[in-house]
N, C-alpha and C positions, 0 to 999 in steps of 0.2 A: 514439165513434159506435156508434149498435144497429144491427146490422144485419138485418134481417127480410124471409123470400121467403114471399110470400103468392099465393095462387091471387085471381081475379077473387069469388072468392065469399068468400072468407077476408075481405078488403078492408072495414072498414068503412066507413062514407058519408063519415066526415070525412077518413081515410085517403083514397078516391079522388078526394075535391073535390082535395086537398092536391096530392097528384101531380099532376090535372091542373093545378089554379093552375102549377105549377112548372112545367110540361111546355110550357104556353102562356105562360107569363112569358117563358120562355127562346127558345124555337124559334117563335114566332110572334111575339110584343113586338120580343124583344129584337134578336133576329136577322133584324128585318122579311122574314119571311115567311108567307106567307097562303097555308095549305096544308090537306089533311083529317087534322087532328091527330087525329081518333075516325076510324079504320079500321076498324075490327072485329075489330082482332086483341088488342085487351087483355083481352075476354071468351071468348075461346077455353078450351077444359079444360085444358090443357095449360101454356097461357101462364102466365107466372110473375113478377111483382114485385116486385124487390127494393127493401127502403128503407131508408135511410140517415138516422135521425131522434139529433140531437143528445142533450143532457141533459134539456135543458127537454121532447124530443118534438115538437122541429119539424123538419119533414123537411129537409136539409139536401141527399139524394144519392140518385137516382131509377136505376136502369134496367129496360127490357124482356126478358126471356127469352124466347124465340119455341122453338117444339118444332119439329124436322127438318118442312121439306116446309112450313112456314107459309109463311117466307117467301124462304128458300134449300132447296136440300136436306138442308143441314145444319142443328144445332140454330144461332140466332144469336141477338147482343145487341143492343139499340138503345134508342133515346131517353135515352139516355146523359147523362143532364144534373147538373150541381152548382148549386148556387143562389149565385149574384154574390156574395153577402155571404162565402162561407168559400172563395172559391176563392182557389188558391197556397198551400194548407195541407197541398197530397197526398190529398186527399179524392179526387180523381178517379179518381188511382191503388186507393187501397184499393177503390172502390167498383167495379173493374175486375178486382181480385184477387174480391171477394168474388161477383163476376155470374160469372166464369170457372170458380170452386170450385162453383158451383152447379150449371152448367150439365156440368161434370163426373160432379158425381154426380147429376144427372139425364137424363143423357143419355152413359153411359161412354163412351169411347173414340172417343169421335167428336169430327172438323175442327171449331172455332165460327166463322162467317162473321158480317162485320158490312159493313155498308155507312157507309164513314168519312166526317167531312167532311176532304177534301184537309188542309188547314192542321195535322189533326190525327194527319197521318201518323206520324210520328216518334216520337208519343204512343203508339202503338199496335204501331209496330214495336218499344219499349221492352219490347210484352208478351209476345210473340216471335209478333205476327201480320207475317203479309207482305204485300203486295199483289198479287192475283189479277187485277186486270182491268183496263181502261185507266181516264182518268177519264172522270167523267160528271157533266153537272147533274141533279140532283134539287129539284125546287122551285126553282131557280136558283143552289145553291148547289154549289160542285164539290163530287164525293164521288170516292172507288176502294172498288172493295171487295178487301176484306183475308181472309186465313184462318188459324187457329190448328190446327195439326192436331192430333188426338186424344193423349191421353195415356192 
């Protein structure tokens, strides 16, 4: 897997068709739900994209980097997604290790907060985040939010 963090302007056109196709394949397709997948937070300065694109260059492993105060106080990670065809390979994991090492060195020593979906608790407690809050629907789906504290 390559793994590349690009800014919203870094991002070329087929780069950001790509993620979104994934981003909506996944969280709105697949997961029947009908939500505002473009928020405004993917063009933010700060915002940051990491991609996960196989041998061939097909993206395979998405997530969002959000800068402190977007959309916790903290810096956090989200839209978290692996594409159906390679999942059960650990891709999830690494692309979790590698949003985590990012957001490290862009944002030192600081908590990363993510807004989880429930089911994927345990996933996430693996990383050594914990659970901060009660649950909650989001879009209709259960979430908790988690928090990794600074290193």
């Amino acid at each position: 897997m390559l793994w590349q963090t690009l800014s919203f302007a870094e991002l070329s056109t087929a780069q950001l068709y790509e993620l979104l196709q994934l981003r909506v394949d996944v969280f709105v397709v697949e997961q029947h739900c009908a939500y505002p997948e473009l928020d405004g937070k993917d063009c933010l300065a700060h915002t940051r994209h990491l991609l996960g694109t196989d041998s061939q260059g097909k993206l395979q492993a998405y997530a969002r980097l959000l800068a402190p105060g977007v959309s916790y106080a903290e810096p956090s990670i989200g839209r978290v997604v692996v594409n159906a065809a390679v999942r059960g390979q650990g891709i999830a994991q690494q692309l979790m290790q590698q949003a985590i090492a990012q957001c490290e060195q862009l944002w030192p020593q600081q908590a990363i907060t993510i807004g989880a979906q429930q089911y994927l608790m345990a996933f996430y407690q693996s990383l050594d985040f914990i659970c901060v809050s009660a649950g909650y629907l989001e879009d209709g789906i259960p979430h908790i939010d988690m928090r990794r504290t600074g290193r």
